[in-house]
DSSP file (Angstrom, degrees, kcal/mol; ACC not computed):
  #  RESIDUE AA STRUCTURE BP1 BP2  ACC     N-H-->O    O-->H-N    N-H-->O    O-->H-N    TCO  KAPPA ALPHA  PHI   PSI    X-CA   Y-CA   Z-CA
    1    1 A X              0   0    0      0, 0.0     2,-0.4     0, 0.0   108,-0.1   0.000 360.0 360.0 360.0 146.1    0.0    0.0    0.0
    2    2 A X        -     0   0    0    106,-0.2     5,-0.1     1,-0.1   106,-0.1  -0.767 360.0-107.3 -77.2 111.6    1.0    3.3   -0.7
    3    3 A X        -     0   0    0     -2,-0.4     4,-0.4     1,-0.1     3,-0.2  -0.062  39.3-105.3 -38.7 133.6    2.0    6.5    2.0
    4    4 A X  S >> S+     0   0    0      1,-0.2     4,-4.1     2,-0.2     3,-0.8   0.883 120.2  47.5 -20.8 -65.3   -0.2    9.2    2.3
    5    5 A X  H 3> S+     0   0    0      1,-0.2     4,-0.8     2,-0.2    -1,-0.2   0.933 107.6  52.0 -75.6 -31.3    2.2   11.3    0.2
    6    6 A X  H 3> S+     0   0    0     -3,-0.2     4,-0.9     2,-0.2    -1,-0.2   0.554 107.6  49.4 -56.0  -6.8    2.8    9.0   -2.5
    7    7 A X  H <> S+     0   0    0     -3,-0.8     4,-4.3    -4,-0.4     5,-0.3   0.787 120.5  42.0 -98.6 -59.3   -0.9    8.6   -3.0
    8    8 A X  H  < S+     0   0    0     -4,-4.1    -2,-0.2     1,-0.2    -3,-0.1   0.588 114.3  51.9 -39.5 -18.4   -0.7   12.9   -3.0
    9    9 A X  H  X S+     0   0    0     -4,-0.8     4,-2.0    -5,-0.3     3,-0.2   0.736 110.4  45.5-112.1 -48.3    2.3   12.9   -5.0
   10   10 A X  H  X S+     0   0    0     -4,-0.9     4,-1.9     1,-0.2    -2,-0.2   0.855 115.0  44.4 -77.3 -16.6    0.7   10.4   -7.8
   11   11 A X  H  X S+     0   0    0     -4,-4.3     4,-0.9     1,-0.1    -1,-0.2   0.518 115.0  56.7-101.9  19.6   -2.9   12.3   -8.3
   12   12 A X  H  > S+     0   0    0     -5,-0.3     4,-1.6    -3,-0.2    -2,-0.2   0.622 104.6  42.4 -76.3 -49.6   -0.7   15.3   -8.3
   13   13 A X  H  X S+     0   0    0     -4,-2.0     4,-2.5     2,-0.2    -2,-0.1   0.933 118.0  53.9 -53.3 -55.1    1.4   14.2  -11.1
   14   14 A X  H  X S+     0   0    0     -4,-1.9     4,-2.6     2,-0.2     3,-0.3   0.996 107.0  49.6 -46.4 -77.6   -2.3   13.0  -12.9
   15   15 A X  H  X S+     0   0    0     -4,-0.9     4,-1.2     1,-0.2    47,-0.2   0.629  97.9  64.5 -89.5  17.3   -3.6   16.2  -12.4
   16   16 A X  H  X S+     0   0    0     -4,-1.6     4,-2.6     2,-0.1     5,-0.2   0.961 108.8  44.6 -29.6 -83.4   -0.5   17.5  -14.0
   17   17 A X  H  X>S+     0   0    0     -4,-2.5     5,-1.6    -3,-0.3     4,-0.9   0.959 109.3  51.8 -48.4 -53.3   -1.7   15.6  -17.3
   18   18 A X  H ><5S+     0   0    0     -4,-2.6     3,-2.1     2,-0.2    -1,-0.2   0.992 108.4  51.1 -50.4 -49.9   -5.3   16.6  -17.3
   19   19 A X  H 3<5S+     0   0    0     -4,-1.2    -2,-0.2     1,-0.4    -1,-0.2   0.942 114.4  45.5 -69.2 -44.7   -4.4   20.1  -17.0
   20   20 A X  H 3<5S-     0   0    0     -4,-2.6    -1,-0.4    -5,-0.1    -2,-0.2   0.493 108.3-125.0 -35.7 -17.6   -2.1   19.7  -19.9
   21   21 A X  T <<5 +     0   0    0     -3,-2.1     2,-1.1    -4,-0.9    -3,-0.2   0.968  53.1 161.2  33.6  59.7   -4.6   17.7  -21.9
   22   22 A X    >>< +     0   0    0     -5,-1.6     4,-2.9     1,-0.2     3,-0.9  -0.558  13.7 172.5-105.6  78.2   -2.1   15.5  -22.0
   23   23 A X  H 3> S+     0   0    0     -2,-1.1     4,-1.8     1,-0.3    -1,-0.2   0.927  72.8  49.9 -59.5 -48.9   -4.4   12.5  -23.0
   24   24 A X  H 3> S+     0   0    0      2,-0.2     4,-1.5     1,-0.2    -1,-0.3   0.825 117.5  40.2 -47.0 -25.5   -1.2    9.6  -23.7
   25   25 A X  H <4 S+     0   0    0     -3,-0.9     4,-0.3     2,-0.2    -2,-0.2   0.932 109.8  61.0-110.7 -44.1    0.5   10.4  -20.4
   26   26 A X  H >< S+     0   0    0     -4,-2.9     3,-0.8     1,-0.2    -2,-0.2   0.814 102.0  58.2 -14.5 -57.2   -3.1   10.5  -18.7
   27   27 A X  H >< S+     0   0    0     -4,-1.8     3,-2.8    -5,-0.3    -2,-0.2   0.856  86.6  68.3 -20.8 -69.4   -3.3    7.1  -19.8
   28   28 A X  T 3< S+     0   0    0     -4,-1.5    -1,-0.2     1,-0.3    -2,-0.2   0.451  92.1  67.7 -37.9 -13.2   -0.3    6.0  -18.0
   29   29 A X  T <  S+     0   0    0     -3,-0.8    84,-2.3    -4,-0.3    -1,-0.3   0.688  83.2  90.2 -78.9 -31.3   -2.5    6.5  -14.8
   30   30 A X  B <  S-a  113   0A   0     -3,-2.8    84,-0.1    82,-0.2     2,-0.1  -0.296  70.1-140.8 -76.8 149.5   -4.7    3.9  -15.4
   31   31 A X    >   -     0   0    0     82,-1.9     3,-0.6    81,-0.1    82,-0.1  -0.515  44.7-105.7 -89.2-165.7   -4.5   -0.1  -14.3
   32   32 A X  T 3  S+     0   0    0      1,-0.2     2,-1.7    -2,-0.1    11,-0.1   0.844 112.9  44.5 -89.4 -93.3   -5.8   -2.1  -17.4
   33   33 A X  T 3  S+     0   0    0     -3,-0.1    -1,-0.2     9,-0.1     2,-0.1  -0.392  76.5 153.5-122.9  82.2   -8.8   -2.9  -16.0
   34   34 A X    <   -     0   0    0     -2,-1.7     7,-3.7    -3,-0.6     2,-0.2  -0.494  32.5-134.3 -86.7 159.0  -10.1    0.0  -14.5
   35   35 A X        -     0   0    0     79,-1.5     5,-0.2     5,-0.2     2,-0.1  -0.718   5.8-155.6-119.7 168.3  -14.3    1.0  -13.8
   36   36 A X  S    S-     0   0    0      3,-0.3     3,-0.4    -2,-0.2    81,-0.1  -0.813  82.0 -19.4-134.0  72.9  -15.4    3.9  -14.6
   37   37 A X  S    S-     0   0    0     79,-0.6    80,-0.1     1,-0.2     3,-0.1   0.904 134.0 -48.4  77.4  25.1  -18.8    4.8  -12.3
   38   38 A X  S    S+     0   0    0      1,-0.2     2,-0.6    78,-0.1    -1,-0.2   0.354 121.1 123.8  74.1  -5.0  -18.9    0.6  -11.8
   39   39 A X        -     0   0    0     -3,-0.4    -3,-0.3     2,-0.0    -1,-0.2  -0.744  63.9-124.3 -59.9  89.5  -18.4    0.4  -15.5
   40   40 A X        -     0   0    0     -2,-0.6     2,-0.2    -5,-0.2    -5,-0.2  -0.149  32.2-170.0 -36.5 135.1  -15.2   -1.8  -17.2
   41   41 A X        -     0   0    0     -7,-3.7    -7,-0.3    -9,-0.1     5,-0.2  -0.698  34.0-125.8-134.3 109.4  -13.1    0.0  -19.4
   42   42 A X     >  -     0   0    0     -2,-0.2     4,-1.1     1,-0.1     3,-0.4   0.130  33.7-130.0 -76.9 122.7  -10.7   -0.6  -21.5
   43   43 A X  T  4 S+     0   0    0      1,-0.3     4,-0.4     2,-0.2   -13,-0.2   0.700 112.3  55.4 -58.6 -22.6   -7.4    1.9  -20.3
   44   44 A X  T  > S+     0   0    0      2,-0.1     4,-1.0     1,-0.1    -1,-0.3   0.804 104.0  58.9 -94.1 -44.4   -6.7    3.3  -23.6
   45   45 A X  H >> S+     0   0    0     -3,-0.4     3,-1.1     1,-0.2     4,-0.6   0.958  92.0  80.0 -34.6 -46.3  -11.1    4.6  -23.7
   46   46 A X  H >< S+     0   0    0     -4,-1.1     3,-1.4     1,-0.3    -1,-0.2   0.693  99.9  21.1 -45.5 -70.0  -10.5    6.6  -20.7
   47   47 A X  H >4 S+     0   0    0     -4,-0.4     3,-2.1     1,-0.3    -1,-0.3   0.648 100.7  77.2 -34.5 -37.2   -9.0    9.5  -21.8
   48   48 A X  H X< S+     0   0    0     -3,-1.1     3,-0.9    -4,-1.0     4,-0.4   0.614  89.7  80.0 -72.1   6.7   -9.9    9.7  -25.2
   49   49 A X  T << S+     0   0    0     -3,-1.4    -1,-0.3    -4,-0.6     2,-0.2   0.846  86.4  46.3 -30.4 -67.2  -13.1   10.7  -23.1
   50   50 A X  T <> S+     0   0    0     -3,-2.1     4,-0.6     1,-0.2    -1,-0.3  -0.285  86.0 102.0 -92.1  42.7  -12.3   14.3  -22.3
   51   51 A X  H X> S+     0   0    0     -3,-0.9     3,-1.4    -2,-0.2     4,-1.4   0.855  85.3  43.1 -61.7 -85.4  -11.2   14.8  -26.2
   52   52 A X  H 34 S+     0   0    0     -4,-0.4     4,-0.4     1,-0.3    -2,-0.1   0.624 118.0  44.0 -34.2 -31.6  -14.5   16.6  -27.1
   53   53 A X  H >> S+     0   0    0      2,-0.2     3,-1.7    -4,-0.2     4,-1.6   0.914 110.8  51.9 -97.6 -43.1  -14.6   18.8  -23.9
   54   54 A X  H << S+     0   0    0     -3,-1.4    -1,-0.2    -4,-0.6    -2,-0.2   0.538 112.0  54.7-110.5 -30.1  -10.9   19.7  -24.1
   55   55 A X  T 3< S+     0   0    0     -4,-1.4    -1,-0.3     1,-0.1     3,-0.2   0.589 111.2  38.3 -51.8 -40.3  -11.9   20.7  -27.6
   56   56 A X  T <4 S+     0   0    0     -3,-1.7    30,-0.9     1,-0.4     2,-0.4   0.442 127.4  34.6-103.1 -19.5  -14.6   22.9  -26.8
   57   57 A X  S >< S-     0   0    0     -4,-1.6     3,-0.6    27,-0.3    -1,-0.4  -0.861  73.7-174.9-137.3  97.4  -13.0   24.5  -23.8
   58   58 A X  T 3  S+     0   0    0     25,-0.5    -4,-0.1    -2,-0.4    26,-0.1   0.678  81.9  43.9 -48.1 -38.5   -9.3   24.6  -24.7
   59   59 A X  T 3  S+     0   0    0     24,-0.4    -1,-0.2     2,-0.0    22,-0.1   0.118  81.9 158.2-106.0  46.6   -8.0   25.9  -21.4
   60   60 A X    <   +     0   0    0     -3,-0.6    22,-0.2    22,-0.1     2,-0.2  -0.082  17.1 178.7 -57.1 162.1  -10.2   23.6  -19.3
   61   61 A X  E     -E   81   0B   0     20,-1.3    20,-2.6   -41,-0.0     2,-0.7  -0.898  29.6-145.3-177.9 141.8   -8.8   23.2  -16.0
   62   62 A X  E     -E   80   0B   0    -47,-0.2     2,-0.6    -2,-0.2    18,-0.2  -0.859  14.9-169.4-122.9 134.7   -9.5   21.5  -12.9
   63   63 A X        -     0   0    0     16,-4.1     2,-1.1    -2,-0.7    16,-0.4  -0.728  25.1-123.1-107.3 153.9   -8.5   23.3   -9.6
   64   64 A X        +     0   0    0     -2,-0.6    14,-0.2    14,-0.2     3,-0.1  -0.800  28.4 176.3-100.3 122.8   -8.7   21.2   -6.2
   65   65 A X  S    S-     0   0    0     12,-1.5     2,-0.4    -2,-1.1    -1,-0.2   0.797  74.5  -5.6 -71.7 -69.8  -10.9   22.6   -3.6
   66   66 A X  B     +G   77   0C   0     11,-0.7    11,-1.1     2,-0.0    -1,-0.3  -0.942  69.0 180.0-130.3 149.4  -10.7   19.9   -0.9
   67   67 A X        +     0   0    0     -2,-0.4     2,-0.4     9,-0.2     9,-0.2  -0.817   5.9 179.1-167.3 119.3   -8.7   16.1   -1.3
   68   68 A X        -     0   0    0      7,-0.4     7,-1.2    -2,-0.3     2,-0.5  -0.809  17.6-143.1-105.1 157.7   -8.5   13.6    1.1
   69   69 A X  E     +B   74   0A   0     -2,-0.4     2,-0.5     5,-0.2     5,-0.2  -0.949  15.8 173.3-135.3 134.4   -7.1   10.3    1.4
   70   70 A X  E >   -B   73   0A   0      3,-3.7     3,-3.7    -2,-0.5    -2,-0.0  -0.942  69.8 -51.2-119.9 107.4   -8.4    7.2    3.2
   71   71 A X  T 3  S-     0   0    0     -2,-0.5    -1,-0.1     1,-0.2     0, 0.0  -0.322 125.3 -18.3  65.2-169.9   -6.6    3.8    2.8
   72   72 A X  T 3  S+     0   0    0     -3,-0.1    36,-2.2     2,-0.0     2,-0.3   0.424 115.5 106.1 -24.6 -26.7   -6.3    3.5   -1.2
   73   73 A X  E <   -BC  70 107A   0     -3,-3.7    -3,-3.7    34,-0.2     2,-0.3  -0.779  51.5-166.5-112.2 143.7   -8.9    6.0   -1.8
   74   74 A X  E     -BC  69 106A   0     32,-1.1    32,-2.1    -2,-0.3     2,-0.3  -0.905  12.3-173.9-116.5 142.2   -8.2    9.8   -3.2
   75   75 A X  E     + C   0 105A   0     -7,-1.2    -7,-0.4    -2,-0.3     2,-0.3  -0.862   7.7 175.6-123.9 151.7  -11.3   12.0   -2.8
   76   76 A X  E     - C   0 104A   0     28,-1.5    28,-0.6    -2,-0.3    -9,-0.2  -0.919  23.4-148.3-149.0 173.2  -11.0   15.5   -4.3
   77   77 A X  B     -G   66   0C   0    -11,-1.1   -12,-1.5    -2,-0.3   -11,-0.7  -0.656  27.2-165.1-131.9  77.7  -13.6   18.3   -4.6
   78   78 A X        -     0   0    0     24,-0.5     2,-0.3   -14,-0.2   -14,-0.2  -0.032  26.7-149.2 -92.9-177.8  -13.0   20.2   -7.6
   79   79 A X        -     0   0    0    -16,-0.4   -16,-4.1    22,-0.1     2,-0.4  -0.914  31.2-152.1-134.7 141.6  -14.0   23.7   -9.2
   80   80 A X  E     +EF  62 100B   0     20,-2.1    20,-1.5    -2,-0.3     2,-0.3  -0.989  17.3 179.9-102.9 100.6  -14.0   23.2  -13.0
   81   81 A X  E     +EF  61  99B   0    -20,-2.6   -20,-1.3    -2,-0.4     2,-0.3  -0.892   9.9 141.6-128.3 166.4  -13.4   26.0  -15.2
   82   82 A X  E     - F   0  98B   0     16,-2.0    16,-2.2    -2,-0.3     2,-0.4  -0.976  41.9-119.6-176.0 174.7  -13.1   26.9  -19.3
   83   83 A X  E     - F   0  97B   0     -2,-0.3     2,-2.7    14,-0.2   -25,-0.5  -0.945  37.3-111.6-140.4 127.0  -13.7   29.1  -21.6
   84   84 A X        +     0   0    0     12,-2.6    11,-1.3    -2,-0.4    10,-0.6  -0.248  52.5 142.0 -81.8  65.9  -16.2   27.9  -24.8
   85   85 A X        +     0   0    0     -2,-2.7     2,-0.3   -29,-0.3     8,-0.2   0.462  54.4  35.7 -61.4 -18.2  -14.4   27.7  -28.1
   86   86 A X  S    S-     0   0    0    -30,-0.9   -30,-0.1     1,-0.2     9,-0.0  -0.871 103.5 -64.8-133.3 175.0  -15.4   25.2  -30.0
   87   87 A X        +     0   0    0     -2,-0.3     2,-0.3   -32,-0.1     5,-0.2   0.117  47.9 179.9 -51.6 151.7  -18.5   23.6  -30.6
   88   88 A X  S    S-     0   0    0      3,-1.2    -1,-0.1     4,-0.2   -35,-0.0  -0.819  74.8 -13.0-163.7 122.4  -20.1   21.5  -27.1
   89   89 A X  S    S-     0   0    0     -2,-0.3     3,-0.1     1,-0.2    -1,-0.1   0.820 127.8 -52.5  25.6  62.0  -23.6   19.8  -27.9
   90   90 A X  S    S+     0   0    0      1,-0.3     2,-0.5     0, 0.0    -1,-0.2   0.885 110.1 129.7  78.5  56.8  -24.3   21.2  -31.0
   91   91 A X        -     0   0    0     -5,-0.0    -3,-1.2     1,-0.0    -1,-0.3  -0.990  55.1-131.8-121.1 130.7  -23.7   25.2  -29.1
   92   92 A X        -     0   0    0     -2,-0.5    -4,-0.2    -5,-0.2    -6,-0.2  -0.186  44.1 -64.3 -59.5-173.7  -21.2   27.2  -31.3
   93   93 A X        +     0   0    0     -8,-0.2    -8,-0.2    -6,-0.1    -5,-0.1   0.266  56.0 171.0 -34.3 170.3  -18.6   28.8  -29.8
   94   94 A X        -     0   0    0    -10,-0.6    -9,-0.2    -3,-0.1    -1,-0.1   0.095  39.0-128.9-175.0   4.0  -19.7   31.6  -27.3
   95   95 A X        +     0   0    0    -11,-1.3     2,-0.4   -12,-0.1   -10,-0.1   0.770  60.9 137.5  47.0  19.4  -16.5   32.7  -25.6
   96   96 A X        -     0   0    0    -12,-0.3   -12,-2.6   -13,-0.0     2,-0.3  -0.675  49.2-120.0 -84.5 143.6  -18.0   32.3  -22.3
   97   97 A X  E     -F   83   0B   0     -2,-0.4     2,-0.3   -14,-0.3   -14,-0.2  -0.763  24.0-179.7 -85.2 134.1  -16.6   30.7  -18.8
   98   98 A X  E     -F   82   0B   0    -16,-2.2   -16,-2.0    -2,-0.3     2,-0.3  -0.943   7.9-178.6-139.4 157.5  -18.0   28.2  -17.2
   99   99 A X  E     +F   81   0B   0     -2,-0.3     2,-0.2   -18,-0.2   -18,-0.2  -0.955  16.4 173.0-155.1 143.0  -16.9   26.7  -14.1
  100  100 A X  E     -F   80   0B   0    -20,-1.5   -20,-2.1    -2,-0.3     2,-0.4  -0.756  30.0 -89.7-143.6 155.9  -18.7   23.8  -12.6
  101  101 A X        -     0   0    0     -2,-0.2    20,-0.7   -22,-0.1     2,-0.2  -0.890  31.8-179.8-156.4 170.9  -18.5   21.6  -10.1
  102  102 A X  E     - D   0 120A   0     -2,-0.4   -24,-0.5    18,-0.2     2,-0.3  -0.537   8.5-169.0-139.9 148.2  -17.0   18.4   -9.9
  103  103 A X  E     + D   0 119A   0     16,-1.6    16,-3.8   -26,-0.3     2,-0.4  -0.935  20.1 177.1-150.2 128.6  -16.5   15.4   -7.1
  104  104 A X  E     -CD  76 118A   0    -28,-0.6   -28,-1.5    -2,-0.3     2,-0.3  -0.940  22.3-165.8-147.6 150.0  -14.1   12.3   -7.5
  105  105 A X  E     -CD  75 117A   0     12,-2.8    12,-4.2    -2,-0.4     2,-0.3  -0.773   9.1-164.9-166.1 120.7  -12.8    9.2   -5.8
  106  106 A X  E     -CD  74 116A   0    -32,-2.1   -32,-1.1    -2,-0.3     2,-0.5  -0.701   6.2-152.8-107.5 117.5  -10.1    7.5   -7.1
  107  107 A X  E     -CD  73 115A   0      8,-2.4     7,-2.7    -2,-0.3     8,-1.2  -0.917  24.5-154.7 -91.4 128.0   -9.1    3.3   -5.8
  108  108 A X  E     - D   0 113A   0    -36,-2.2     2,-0.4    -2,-0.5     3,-0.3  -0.873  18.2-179.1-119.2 122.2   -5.8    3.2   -6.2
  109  109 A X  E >  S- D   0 112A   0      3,-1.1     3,-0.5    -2,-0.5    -2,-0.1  -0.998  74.7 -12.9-123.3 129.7   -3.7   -0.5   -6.9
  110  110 A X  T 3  S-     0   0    0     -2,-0.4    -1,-0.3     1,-0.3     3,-0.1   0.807 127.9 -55.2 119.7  50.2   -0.8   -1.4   -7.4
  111  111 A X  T 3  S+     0   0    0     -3,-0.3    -1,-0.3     1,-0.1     2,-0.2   0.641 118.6  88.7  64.4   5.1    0.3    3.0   -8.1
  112  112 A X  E <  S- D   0 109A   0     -3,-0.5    -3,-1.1    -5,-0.0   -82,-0.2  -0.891  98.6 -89.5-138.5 179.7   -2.4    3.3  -10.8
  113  113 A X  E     +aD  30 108A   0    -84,-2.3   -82,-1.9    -5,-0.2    -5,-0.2  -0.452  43.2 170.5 -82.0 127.0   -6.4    4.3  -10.9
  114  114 A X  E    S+     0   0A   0     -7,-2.7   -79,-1.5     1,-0.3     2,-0.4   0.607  75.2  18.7-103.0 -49.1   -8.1    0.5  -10.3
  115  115 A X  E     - D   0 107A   0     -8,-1.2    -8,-2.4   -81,-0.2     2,-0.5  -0.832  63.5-167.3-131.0 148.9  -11.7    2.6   -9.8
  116  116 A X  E     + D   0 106A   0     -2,-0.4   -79,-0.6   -10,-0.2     2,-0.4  -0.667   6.3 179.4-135.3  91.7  -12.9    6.0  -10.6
  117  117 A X  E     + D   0 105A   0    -12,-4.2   -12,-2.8    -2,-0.5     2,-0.3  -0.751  20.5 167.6 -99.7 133.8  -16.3    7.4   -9.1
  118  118 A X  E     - D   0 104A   0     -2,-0.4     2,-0.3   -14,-0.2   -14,-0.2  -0.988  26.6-176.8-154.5 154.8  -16.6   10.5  -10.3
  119  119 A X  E     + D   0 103A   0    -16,-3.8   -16,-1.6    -2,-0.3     2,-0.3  -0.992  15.7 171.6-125.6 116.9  -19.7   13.1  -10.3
  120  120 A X  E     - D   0 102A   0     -2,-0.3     2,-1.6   -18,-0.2   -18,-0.2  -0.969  42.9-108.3-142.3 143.1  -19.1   16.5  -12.2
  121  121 A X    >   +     0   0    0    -20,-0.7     3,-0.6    -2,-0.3     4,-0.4  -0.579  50.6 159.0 -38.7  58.4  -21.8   18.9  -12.8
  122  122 A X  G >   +     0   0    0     -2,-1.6     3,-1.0     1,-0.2    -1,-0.3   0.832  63.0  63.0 -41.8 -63.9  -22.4   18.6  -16.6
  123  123 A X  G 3  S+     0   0    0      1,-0.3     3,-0.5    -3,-0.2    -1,-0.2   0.284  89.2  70.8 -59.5 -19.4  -25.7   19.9  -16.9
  124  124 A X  G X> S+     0   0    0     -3,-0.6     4,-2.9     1,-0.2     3,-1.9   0.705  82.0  78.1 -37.5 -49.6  -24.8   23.2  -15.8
  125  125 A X  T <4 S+     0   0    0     -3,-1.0    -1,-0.2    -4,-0.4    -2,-0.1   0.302  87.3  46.6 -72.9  12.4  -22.9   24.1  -18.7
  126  126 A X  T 34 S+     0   0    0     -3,-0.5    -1,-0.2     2,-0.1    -2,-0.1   0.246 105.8  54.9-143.9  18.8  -25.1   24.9  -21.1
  127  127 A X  T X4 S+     0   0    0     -3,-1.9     3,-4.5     4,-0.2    -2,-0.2   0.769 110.1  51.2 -73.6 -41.7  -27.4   27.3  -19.2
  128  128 A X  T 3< S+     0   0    0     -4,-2.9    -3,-0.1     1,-0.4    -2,-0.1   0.846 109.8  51.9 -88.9  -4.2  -23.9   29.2  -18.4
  129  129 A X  T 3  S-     0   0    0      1,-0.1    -1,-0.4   -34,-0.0    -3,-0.1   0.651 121.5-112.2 -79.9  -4.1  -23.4   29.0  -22.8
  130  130 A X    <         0   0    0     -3,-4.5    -2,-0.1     1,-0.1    -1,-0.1   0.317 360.0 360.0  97.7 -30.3  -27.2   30.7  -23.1
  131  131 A X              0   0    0     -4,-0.1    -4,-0.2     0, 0.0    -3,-0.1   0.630 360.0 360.0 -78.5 360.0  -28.8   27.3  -24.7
């Protein structure tokens, strides 16, 4: 099992990659058979996830509110913010921020993501575009 700070130290390093949109090295986080929400997923899926969003809000970015660690498990609290440049469910562009917000817990074996619960306020985002 992994030390408090090593547990601190790898979903620091992670969200290193996200904030990068660094979707290969994002990868690397994952075990091969990680869930997703109790869902299987194939490690190589995971990322290619946040393509579209990372697409439509180029400087997406996730800041950490609150993150704890229990055992194995990383809990975070995030604030989610970007700014709306390319299309996102069929909205043009609109140059607006939105910032959302976002709850995660991460199992972590053997140094990489085994389980991933995660909750993010989606549905928000396209009052704060106008549609």
């Amino acid at each position: 099992m992994s030390t408090r700070a090593e547990l601190e130290e790898l979903y620091t390093a992670y969200l290193d990659a996200c904030n990068a949109h660094d979707l290969d090295k994002m990868t690397r986080f994952y075990g091969p058979t990680i869930r997703v929400n109790d869902a299987p997923m194939q490690r190589d899926t995971v990322a290619t996830q946040f393509a579209p969003i990372f697409a439509a809000f180029p400087d997406w970015h996730w800041k950490v509110r609150n993150l704890a660690i229990d055992g194995a498990l990383v809990s975070l609290h995030f604030t989610v913010t970007g700014t709306h440049r390319g299309a996102y469910l069929g909205v043009p562009p609109t140059n607006r921020r939105v910032a959302i917000a976002q709850f995660t817990v991460y199992r972590v074996e053997n140094n990489l993501f085994a389980d991933v619960w995660d909750l993010a306020d989606m549905a928000a985002i396209p009052a704060q575009l106008g549609a």
